[in-house]
C-alpha positions as CSV (number, residue, x, y, z in Angstrom):
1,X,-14.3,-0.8,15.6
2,X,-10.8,1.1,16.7
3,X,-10.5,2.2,19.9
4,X,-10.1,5.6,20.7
5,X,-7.5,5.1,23.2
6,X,-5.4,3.2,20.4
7,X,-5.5,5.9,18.4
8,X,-4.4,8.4,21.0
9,X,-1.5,6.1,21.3
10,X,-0.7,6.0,18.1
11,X,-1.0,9.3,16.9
12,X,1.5,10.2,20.5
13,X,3.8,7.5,19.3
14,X,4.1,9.0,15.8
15,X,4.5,12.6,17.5
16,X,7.0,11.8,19.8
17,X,9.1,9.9,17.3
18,X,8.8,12.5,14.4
19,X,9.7,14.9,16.8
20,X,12.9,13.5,18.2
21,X,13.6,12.5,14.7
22,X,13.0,16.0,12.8
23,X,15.3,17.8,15.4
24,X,17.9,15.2,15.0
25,X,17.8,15.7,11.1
26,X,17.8,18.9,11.0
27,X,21.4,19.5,13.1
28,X,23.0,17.1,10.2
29,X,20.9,17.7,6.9
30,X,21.5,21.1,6.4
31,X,24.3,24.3,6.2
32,X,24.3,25.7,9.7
33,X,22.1,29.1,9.6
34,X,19.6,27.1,7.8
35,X,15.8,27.3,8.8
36,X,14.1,24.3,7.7
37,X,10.2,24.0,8.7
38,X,9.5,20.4,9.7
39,X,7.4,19.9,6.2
40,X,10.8,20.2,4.2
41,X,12.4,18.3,7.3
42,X,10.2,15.4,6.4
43,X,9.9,15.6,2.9
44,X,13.7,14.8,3.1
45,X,13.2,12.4,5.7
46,X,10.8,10.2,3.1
47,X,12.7,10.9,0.4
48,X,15.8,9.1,1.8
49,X,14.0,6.1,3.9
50,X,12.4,5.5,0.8
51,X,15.6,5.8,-1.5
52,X,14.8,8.9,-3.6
53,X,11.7,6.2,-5.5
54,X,9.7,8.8,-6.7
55,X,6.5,6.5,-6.8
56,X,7.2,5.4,-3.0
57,X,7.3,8.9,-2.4
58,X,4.4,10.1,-3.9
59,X,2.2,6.8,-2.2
60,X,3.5,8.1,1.1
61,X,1.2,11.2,0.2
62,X,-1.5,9.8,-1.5
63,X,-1.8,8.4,1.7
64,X,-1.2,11.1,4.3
65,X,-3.6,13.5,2.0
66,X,-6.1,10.2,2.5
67,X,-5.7,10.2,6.5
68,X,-6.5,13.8,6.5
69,X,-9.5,13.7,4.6
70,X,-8.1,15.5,1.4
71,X,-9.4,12.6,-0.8
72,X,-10.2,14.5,-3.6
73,X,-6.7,16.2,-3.9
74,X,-5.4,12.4,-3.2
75,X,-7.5,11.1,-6.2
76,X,-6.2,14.1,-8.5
77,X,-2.6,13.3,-7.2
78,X,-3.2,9.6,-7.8
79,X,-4.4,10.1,-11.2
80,X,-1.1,12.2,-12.2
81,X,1.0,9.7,-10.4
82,X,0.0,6.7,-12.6
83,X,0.3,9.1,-15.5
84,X,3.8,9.1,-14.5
85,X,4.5,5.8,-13.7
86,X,2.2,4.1,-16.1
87,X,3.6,0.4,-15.6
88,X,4.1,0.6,-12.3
């Protein structure tokens, strides 16, 4: 059983860091007089940590539409994903 208080912790941890690290990306990832919303922010921030590997990528989703409770839309997205990479 998890405890409540580590998951507090966690999800702070993951909000303070993302936080610091969206603002920071956005000062040097786009044209001045750009208005990214944080979703694009992180997409971009995935996309590079995870060296533009499209399969990497779309994991990272799978599993943040699974921590939300959108398992359905995971499965679908799953399913299309190993359509795409077949051997993978």
């Amino acid at each position: 059983m998890t405890n409540t208080n580590e998951i507090a912790t966690s999800e702070e941890m993951i909000d303070a860091g993302m936080t610091d690290l969206i603002s920071k990306v956005k000062k040097v990832a786009f044209v001045e007089g750009a208005d990214p919303t944080d979703a694009e922010v992180v997409g971009i921030i995935i996309s590079k940590y995870f060296k533009w590997d499209g399969l990497r990528i779309a994991e990272a989703a799978i599993e943040g539409l699974r921590d939300s409770n959108f398992r359905a839309l995971a499965y679908k997205f799953d399913a299309e994903v190993n359509m795409e990479f077949p051997n993978e």
